[in-house]
C-alpha positions in Angstrom: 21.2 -2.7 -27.0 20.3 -2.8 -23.2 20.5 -6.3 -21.9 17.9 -4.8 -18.8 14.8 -5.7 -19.7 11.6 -3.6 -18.8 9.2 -5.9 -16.7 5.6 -5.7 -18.5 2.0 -6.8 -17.6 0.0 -6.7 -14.6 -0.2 -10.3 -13.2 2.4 -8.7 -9.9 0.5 -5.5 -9.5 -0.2 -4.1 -6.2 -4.0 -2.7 -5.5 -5.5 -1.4 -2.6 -9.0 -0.6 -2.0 -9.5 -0.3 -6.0 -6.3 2.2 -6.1 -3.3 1.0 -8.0 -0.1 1.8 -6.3 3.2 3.4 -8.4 6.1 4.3 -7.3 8.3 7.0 -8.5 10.9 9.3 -8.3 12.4 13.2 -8.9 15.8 12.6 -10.2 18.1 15.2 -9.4 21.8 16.6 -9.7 23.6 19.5 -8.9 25.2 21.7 -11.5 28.0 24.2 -10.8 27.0 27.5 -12.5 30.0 29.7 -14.0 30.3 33.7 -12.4 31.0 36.4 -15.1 34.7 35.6 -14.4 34.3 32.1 -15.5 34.4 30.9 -11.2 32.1 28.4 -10.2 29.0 30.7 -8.5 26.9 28.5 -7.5 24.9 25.4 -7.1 21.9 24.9 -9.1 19.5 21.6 -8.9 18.7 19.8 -12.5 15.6 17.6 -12.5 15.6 14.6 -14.9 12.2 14.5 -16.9 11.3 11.7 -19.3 8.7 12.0 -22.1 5.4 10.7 -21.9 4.6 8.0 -24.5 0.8 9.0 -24.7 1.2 12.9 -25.6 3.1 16.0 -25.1 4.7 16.7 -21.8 7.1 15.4 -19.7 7.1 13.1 -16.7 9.1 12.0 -13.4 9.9 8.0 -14.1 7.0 5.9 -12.3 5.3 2.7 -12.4 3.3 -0.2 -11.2 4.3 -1.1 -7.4 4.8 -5.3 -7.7 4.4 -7.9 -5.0 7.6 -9.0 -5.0 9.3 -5.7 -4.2 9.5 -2.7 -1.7 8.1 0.6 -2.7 11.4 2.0 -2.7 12.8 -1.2 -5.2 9.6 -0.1 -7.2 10.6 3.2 -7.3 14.7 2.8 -8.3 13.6 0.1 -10.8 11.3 2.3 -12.8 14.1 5.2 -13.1 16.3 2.4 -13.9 13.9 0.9 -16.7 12.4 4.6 -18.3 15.6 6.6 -17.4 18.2 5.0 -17.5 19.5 5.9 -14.4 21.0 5.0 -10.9 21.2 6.5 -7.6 20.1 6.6 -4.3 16.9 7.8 -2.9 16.8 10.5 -0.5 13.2 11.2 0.9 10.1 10.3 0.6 8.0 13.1 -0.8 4.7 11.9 -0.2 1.6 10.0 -1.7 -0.8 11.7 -5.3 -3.9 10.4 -6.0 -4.6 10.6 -9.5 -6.9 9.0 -12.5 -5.7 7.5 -15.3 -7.6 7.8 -18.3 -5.5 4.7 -20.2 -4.9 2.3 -17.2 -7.9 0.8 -16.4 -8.4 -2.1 -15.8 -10.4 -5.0 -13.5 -9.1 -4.3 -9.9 -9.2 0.0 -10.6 -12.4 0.3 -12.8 -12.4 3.8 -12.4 -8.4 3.8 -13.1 -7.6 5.7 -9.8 -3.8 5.5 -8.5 -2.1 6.7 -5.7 1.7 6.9 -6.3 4.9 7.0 -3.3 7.4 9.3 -4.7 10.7 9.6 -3.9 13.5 12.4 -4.6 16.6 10.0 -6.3 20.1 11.3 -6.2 21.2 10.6 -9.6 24.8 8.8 -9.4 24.9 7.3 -12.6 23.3 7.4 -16.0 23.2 4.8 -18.5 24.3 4.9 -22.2 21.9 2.0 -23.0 18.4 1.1 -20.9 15.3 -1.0 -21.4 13.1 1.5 -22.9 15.4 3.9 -24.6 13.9 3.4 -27.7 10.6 5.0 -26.4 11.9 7.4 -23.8 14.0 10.8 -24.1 15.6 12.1 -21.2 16.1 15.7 -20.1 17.8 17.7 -17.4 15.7 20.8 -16.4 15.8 23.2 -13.6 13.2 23.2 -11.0 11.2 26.3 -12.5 11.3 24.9 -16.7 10.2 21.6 -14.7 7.3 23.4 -13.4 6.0 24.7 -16.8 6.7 21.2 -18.7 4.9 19.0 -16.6 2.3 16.6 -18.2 0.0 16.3 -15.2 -1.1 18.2 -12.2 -0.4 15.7 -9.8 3.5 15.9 -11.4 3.3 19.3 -10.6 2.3 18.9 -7.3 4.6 16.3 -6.2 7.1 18.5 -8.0 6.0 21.9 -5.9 4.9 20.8 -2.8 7.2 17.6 -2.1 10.6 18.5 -3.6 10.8 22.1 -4.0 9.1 22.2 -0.3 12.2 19.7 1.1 14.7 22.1 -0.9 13.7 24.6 0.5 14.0 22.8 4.0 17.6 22.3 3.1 17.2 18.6 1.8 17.8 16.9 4.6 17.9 13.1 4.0 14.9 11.3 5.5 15.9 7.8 4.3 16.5 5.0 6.7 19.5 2.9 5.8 18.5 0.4 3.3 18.6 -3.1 5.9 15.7 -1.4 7.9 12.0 -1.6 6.0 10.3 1.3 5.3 6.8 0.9 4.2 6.2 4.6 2.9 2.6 3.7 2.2 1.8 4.6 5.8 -0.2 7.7 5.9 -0.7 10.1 3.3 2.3 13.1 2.2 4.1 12.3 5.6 7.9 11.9 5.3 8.0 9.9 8.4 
């Protein structure tokens, strides 16, 4: 049994104009692929996807934004609590606005979000995390990660923010971790 526990409720929640802000991630790895002579060819990118809890699908880890953390804490904690994982994030992908049928609740009425996302170098993953029990976890290539995800705004943070900074040769954007970054400044800028 994990010993992390999985913060819960809403009393630290982070709104903003009647939006409730997440933060999430991408996870991602490298995998060596093997040449008809059994050589190493060449590298191909693995996303880590979770499942949803409310239906089919799968998912990037995300979650509530709290007062008591940056939106980059927010976003290593929640791969850390659905995941099971540890790294270090890379970029900041941009903001998606979505609606959210089951989180509604007095400061979002209409249960709109807007989530920070983040691509995470995965460095380490956990044999035991908070919500194991509730979560699978699944490495994917970029284009089964495309067909399996839950929600369009997944997709789109998916295809426009990581595939777009692969494609730019995924250059880290990150500022070392002692400077503050808010990346709730502007909307799908990576700064």
């Amino acid at each position: 049994m994990s010993e992390l526990v999985a913060r819960t409720g809403r009393h630290q929640q982070r709104y903003d104009a009647g939006c409730r802000l997440i933060a999430g991630c991408i996870p991602y790895r490298f995998r060596c692929s093997e040449g008809s002579n059994g050589n190493k060819s060449e590298k191909i990118v693995e996303v880590l996807m979770i499942n949803s809890t409310s239906g089919p699908g799968l998912l990037f880890p995300k979650g509530g934004w709290e007062n008591d953390e940056t939106v980059e804490e927010a976003a290593a904690r929640e791969a850390l609590e659905e995941a099971g994982i540890r790294g270090e994030l890379m970029h900041f992908l941009g903001h998606y606005h979505f609606k959210s049928k089951t989180l509604q609740d007095e400061f979002s009425t209409e249960g709109r979000c807007r989530a920070a996302m983040f691509a995470l170098l995965v460095k380490e993953e956990l044999t035991s995390w908070p919500e194991q029990s509730r979560r699978v976890r699944t490495w994917v290539t970029i284009p089964e990660a495309v067909q399996c995800c839950r929600h369009s705004w997944i997709h789109e943070a998916l295809e426009n923010g990581f595939n777009k900074w692969c494609d730019d040769g995924m250059v880290r954007t990150m500022k070392a971790a002692n400077n503050q970054w808010d990346a709730c400044d502007g909307d799908n800028n990576t700064n």
